[in-house]
Every structure is written in structure tokens, then in C-alpha cells.
C-alpha positions as CSV (number, residue, x, y, z in Angstrom):
1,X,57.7,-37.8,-51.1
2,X,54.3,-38.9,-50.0
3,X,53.9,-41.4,-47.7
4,X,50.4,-41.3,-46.8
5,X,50.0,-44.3,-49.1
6,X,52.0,-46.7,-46.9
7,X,50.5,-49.2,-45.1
8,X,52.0,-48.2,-41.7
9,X,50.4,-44.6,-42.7
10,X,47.3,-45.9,-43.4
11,X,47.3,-48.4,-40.1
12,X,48.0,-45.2,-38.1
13,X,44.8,-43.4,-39.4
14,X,42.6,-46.0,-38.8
15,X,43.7,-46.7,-35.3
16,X,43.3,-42.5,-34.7
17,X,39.6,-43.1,-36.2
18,X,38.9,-46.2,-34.2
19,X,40.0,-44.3,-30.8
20,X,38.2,-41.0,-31.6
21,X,34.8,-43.2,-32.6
22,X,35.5,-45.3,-29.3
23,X,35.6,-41.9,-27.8
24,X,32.4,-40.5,-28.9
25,X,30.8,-44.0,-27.8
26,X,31.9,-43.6,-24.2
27,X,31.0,-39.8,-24.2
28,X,27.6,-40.6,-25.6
29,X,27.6,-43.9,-23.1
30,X,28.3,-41.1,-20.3
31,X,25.6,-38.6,-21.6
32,X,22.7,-41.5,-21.4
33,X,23.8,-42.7,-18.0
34,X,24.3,-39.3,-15.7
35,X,20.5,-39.3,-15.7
36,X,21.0,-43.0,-13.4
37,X,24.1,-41.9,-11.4
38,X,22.5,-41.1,-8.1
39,X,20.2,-43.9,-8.7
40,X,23.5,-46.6,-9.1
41,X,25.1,-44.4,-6.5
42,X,22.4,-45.0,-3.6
43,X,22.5,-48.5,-5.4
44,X,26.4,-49.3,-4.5
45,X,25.9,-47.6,-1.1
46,X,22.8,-50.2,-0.1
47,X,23.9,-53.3,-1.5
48,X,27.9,-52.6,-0.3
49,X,26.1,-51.9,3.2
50,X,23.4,-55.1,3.2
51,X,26.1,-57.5,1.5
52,X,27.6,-59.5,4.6
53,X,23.4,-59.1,6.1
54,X,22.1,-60.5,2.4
55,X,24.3,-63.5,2.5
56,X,23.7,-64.5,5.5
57,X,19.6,-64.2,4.7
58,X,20.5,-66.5,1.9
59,X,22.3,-69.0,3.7
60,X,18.8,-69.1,6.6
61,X,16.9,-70.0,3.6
62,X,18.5,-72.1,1.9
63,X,20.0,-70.6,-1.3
64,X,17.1,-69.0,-2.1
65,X,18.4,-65.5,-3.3
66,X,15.5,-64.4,-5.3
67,X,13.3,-64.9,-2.1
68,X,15.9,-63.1,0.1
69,X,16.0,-60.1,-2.4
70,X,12.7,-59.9,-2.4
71,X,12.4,-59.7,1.1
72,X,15.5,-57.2,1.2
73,X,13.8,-55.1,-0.6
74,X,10.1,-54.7,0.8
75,X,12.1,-54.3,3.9
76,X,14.8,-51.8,3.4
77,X,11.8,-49.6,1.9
78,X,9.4,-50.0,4.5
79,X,12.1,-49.0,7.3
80,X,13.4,-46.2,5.3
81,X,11.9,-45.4,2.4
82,X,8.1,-45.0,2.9
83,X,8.7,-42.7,6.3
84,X,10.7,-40.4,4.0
85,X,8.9,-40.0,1.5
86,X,5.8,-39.5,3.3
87,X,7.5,-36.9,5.2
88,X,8.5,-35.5,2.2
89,X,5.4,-35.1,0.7
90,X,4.4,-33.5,3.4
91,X,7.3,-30.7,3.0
92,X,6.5,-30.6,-0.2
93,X,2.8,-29.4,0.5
94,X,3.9,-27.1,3.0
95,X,6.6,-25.5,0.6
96,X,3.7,-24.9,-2.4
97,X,1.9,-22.9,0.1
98,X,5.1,-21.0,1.3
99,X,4.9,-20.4,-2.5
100,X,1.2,-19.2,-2.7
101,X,1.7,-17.5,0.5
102,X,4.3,-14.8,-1.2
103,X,2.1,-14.3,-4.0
104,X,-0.9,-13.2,-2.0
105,X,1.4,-11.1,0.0
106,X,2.7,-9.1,-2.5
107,X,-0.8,-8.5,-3.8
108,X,-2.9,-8.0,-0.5
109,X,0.1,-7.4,2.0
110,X,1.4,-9.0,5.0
111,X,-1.4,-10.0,7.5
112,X,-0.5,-8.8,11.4
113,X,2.6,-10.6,13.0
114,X,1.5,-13.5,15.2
115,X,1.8,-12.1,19.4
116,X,4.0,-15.5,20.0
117,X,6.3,-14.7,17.2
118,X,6.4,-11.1,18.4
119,X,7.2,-12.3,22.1
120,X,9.9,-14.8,21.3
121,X,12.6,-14.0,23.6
122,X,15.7,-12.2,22.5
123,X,14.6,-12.2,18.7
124,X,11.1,-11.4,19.6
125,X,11.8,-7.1,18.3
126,X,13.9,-7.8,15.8
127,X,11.0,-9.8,14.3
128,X,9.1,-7.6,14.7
129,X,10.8,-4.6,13.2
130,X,11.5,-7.0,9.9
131,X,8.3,-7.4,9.9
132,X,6.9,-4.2,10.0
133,X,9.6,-2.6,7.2
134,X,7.8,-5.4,5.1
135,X,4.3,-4.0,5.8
136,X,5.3,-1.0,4.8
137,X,6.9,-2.0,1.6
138,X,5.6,-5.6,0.9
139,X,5.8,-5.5,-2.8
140,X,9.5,-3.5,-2.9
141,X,11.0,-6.3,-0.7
142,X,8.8,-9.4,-2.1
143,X,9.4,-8.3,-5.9
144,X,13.1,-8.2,-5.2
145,X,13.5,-11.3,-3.9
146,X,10.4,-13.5,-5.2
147,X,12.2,-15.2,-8.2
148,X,15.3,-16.3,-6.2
149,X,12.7,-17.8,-3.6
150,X,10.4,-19.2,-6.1
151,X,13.4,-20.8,-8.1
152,X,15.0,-22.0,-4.3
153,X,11.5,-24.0,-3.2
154,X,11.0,-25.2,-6.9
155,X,13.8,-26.7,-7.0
156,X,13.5,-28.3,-3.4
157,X,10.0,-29.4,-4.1
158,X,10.7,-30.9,-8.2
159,X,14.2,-30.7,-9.1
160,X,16.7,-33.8,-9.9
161,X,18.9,-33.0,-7.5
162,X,16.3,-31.9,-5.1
163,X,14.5,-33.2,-2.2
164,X,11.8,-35.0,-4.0
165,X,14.4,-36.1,-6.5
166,X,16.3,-37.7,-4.1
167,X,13.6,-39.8,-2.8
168,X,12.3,-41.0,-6.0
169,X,15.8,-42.2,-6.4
170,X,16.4,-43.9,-3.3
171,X,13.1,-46.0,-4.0
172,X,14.8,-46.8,-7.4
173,X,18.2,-47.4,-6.0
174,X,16.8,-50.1,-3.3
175,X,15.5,-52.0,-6.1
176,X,18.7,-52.3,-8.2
177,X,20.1,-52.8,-5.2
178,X,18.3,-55.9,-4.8
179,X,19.0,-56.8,-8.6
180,X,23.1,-56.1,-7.7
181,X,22.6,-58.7,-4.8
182,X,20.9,-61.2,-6.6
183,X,24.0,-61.4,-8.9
184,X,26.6,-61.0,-6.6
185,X,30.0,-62.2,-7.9
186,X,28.3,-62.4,-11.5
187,X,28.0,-58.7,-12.3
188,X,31.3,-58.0,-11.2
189,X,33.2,-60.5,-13.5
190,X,32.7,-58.9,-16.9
191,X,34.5,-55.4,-15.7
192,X,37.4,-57.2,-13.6
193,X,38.1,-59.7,-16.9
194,X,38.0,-56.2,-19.4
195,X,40.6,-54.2,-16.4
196,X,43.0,-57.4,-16.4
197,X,42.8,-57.5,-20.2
198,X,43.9,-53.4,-20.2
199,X,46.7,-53.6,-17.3
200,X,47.6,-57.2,-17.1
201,X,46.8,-59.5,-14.2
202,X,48.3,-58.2,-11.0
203,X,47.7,-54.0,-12.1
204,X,44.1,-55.0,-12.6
205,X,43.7,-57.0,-9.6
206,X,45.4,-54.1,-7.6
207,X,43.1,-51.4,-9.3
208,X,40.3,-53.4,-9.1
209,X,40.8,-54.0,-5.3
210,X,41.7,-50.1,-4.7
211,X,38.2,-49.0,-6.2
212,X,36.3,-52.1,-4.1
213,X,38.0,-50.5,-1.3
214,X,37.0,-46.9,-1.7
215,X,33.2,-47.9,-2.6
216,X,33.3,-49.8,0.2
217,X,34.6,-47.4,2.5
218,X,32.3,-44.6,1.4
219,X,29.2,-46.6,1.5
220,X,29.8,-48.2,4.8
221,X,30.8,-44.7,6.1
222,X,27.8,-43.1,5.4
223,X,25.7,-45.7,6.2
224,X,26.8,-45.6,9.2
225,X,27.3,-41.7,9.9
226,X,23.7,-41.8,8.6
227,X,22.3,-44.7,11.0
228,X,24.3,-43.6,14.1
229,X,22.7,-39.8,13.9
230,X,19.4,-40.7,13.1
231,X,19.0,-43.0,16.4
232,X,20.9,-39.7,18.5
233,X,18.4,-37.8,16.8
234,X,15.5,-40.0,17.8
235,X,16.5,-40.1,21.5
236,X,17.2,-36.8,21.4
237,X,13.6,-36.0,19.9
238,X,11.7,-38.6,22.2
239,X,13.6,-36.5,25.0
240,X,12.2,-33.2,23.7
241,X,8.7,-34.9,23.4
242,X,8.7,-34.2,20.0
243,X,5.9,-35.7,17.9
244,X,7.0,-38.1,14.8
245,X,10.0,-38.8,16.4
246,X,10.6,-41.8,14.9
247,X,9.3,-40.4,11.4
248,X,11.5,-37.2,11.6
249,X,14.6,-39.6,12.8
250,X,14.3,-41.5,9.1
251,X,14.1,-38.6,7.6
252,X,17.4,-37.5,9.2
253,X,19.0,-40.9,8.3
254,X,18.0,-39.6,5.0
255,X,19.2,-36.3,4.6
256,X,22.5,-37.5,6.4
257,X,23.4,-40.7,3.3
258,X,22.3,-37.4,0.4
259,X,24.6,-35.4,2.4
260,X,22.1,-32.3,3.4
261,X,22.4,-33.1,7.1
262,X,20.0,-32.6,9.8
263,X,20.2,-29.0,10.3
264,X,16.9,-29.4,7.8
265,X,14.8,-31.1,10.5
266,X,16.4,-29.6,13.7
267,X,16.4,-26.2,12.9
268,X,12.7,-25.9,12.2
269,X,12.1,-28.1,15.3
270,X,13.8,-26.0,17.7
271,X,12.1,-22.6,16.5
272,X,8.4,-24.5,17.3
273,X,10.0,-25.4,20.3
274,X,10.5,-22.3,21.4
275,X,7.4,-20.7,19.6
276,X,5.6,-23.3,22.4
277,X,7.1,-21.7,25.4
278,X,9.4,-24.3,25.9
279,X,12.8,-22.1,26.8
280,X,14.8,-24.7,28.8
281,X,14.3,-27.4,26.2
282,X,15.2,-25.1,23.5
283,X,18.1,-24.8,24.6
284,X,18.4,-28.3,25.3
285,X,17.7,-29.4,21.3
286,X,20.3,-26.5,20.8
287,X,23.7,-28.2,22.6
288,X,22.1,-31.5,21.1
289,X,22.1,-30.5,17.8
290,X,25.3,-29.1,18.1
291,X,26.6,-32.4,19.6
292,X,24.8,-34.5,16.2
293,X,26.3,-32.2,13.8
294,X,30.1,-32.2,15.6
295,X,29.9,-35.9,16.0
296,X,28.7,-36.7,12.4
297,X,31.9,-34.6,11.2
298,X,34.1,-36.2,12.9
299,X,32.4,-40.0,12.8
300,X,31.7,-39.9,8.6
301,X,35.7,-39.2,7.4
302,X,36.5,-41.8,10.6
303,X,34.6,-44.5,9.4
304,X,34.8,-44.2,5.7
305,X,38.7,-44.2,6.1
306,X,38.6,-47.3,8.6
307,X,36.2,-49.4,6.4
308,X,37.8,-48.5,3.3
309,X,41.6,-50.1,4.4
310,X,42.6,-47.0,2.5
311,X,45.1,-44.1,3.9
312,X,42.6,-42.0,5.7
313,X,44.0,-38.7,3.9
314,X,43.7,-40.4,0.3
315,X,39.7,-41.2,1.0
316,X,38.9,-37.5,2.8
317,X,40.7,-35.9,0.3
318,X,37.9,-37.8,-2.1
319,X,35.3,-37.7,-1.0
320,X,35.2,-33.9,0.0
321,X,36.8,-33.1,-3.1
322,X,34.4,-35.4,-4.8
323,X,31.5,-33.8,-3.1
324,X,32.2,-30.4,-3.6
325,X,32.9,-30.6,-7.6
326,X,30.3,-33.3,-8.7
327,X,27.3,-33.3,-5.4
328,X,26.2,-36.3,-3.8
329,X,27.4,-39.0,-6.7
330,X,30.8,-36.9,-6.1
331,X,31.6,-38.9,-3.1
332,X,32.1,-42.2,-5.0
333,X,34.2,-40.0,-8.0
334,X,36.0,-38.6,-6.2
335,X,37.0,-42.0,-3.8
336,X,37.3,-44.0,-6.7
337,X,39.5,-41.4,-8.7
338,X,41.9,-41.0,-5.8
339,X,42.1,-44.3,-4.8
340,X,43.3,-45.2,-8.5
341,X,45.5,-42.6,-8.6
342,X,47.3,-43.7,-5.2
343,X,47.0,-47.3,-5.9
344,X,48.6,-46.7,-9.8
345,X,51.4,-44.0,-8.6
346,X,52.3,-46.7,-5.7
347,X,52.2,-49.2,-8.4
348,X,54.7,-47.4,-10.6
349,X,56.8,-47.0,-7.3
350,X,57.5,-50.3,-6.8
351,X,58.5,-50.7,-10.5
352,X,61.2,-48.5,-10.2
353,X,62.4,-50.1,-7.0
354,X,62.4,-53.2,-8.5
355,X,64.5,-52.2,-11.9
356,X,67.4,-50.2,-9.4
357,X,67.0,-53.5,-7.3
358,X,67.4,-55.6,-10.6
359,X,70.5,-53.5,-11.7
């Protein structure tokens, strides 16, 4: 017999049709939105980080929350922002003529090696035997590696998920920062009435306060890790007599919150440093550098799982998981997905201790 002309039948369909449409909404909805995740994602980290610093700007003058965005902003950007991406720019110059520079030396050949690159010490001959296999042979070696070098700085100098694209995003994400303060409570109110709606009061509040908790712990984690090893780094670079310390220690701060590190800027730095005949403080920047990069592993997973009021397992296990499957954004995935996870398989736990209790 057929029943597909029962009402129950036809309810059925119509509720599979309303699910798979709602389904293709949200994957379209995700599909216009990845282009802004690492702009909401350096959003969440500074206005998370500034929150308990905005209110209290509001509360000096006088309610005025516009004003104290406003201020927020031009601020957080001048401090952090415009010293990057100047910086940056600046790499980015010096990376278009790395470009040009391998293009003219598979053409014209390698000009002579430079006498203080030849007279480094200890690496000083092998230098110099690399580079005289590529005088012989410039356009064997160059050809064979030029695309995978062209592709590497192009995507450093222009890409999304470069250097440059990075930037332009943090400038973005410091505005909607400010936008995300302005609001406060307001913006958050629509999502935590639709999540008590879905799970019912108490689930809601519990999943609700689980994700707060994760964002929370990995923005104030690596805004501190980030803050902490930018001002080692500057008194480490002021030591060294470095010039632009202060510049080169924002752009550490930097590279630390899109999770590059400072191997970037300290590597680099410590070759020049020895290129100047500087031995004893090369290998000063060297233990130093060593120190930043042991203490910011060790502070980041610290502090994200102290600020978060999360177990400090469930966060690490998110955010490195996070990072190494989605990138930077990954960090807050992979938090957030944990952290509902736990909080949903504890919820279900204390269910089922509460029915064998009830029995």
C-alpha cells in the first residue's frame, strides 16, 4: 500500500527539505564568512583582551562609549599596528628584490661572495664552497629551485594567510574590535537567547559559558605570550644595541598573537650581528633567543589554561590541534570545539548520575 500520501508522510518530507535547505544556508553562510575569520578572530582576541581596560575608560568619562572606542582604537593601532606594518612594508621591499635578485642571477650569474661573508667564523668555508658550486652552475641550481622560492616570498609578501595579509587584518580586526566593545552585552544576547531556545535554559547557559571560557582563555593567553616576549625581546635588543629595537619588538608582539614566532626577526638579527664582528654578542642574542622561544612555549599553554578556568589538557589539546588543522583562526576552533565537547559529555554525565540517583 502506498503511504506516501499520508499526512505524517508528507510532514516527514518537508521537515527533510526544510533541514537540507537550512543546511545549504549555513554552508553558503560559512562560504561568505571564511574570507572575515582572521579578521573576527584578531577581533575576539582584542576586545576579550581590552574588555576589563575598555570599561573602566568608559566609567573615567562618563558613559561615553563611542568616545572611549574611538579612542581605543587610534590607540591600540598607533602602539601596535602602524610599527608593524611599516616594518612590514619594509620586508616586503626587501623580499621583491630577493625576487629580482634570482632572476638576474640566473641570467648574468652570481656576483663575487662578499670577504665578511666568506670570513664568518665557523661557517665562513662552507659558505663559501655553496657559493662557488652556484657560480659554477647558477642556472642548474636556480632553475631548479626558482618556482618553489618565487611561490614561498609571493606568498609572504601578498598572500591571505601571509605576512602582509595578516596585517591588513589586524588593522581591520582593531576596528571591529572597537564596534564589539561599543555593544558589549548587546551583541552577545541574540546568540545566547537562539542556544537556550536549542538546549533549554541551564545546557545553554553551560555551553555558552564553556565557549566564553575557551575564547577567553586563548585570547588572553596570547595576548599575553605575545606582550610578555616582545618586551624580553626589546631588552634583549636594546642590550645588543640593536637599532629599531622598539620597532622590531612590535613586530615580534606581532608575529607571536599570528603564531609565526620570533625566530623571523631574531634569526636575521643575529646573522648581521655576527656579519659586524660582533662574536661575544652573537652568542649572547643566541642563549637569549633560546631563552624567548623556551619561555613563550611554556608561558602561552600556561596562561591560556589559567585564564580560560578550563582543564589545562582540554584547552592545549585545542588549540594545538586547532592550530595545526585550521592555522591561526584554528586556535579558537579548535578551543571552542573542545571545550563544548567536555562541557556537553560532562553534562550528559551528570544526567546519568542523576537518573541512577533518582532510581
Amino acid at each position: 500500500m502506498n503511504n506516501y500520501g499520508r499526512p505524517g508522510s508528507r510532514n516527514m518530507i518537508e521537515s527533510i527539505l526544510v533541514l537540507l535547505l537550512l543546511l545549504a544556508l549555513l554552508l553558503a553562510l560559512y562560504s561568505v564568512l571564511r574570507l572575515f575569520f582572521g579578521v573576527l578572530t584578531f577581533a575576539l582576541i582584542f576586545s576579550i583582551s581590552f574588555h576589563g581596560f575598555f570599561e573602566r575608560m568608559v566609567r573615567w568619562m562618563g558613559g561615553r562609549r563611542k568616545l572611549a572606542a574611538t579612542i581605543y582604537a587610534i590607540a591600540v593601532m598607533a602602539v601596535i599596528a602602524l610599527p608593524v606594518t611599516y616594518i612590514i612594508a619594509e620586508m616586503s621591499a626587501h623580499l621583491r628584490g630577493a625576487v629580482h635578485w634570482i632572476r638576474d642571477a640566473r641570467e648574468n650569474g652570481l656576483p663575487p661572495l662578499p670577504e665578511w661573508a666568506a670570513n664568518m667564523p665557523y661557517v665562513g668555508g662552507d659558505i663559501r664552497n655553496i657559493w662557488q658550486q652556484m657560480q659554477d652552475s647558477p642556472k642548474d641550481l636556480l632553475n631548479g629551485h626558482e618556482s618553489q622560492v618565487r611561490m614561498l616570498l609571493n606568498r609572504i609578501i601578498s598572500s591571505g594567510a601571509g605576512i602582509i595579509g595578516a596585517a591588513v587584518q589586524l588593522l581591520i580586526g582593531i576596528i571591529v574590535s572597537a564596534f564589539f566593545l561599543v555593544s558589549g552585552e548587546k551583541s552577545v544576547k541574540p546568540i545566547r537567547a537562539a542556544v537556550q531556545h536549542l538546549l533549554g535554559r541551564k545546557d545553554g547557559a553551560d555551553l555558552l559559558n564553556a565557549t566564553t571560557m575557551a575564547i577567553k582563555g586563548v585570547s588572553i593567553g596570547v595576548m599575553g605570550t605575545a606582550f610578555i616576549t616582545a618586551i624580553v625581546a626589546w631588552i634583549g635588543l636594546t642590550i645588543a644595541g640593536i637599532p629599531y629595537a622598539l620597532g622590531l619588538a612590535a613586530l615580534i608582539f606581532f608575529l607571536v598573537v599570528i603564531q609565526i614566532g620570533p625566530l623571523i626577526v631574531w634569526v636575521p638579527l643575529t646573522i648581521w650581528v655576527a656579519t659586524q664582528g660582533h662574536p661575544g654578542m652573537t652568542v649572547f642574542l643566541i642563549i637569549y633567543g633560546s631563552g624567548i622561544l623556551i619561555g613563550e612555549a611554556i608561558l602561552k599553554p600556561i596562561l591560556i589554561a589559567r585564564s580560560g578556568k578550563l582543564p589545562f589538557l582540554v584547552l592545549f589539546i585545542g588549540v594545538i590541534g586547532g592550530v595545526a588543522a585550521w592555522g591561526f583562526t584554528g586556535m579558537f576552533k579548535g578551543a571552542i570545539i573542545v571545550a563544548v565537547f567536555y562541557t556537553i559529555f560532562n553534562s550528559w554525565l551528570a544526567r546519568k548520575d542523576s537518573a541512577r540517583a533518582g532510581e
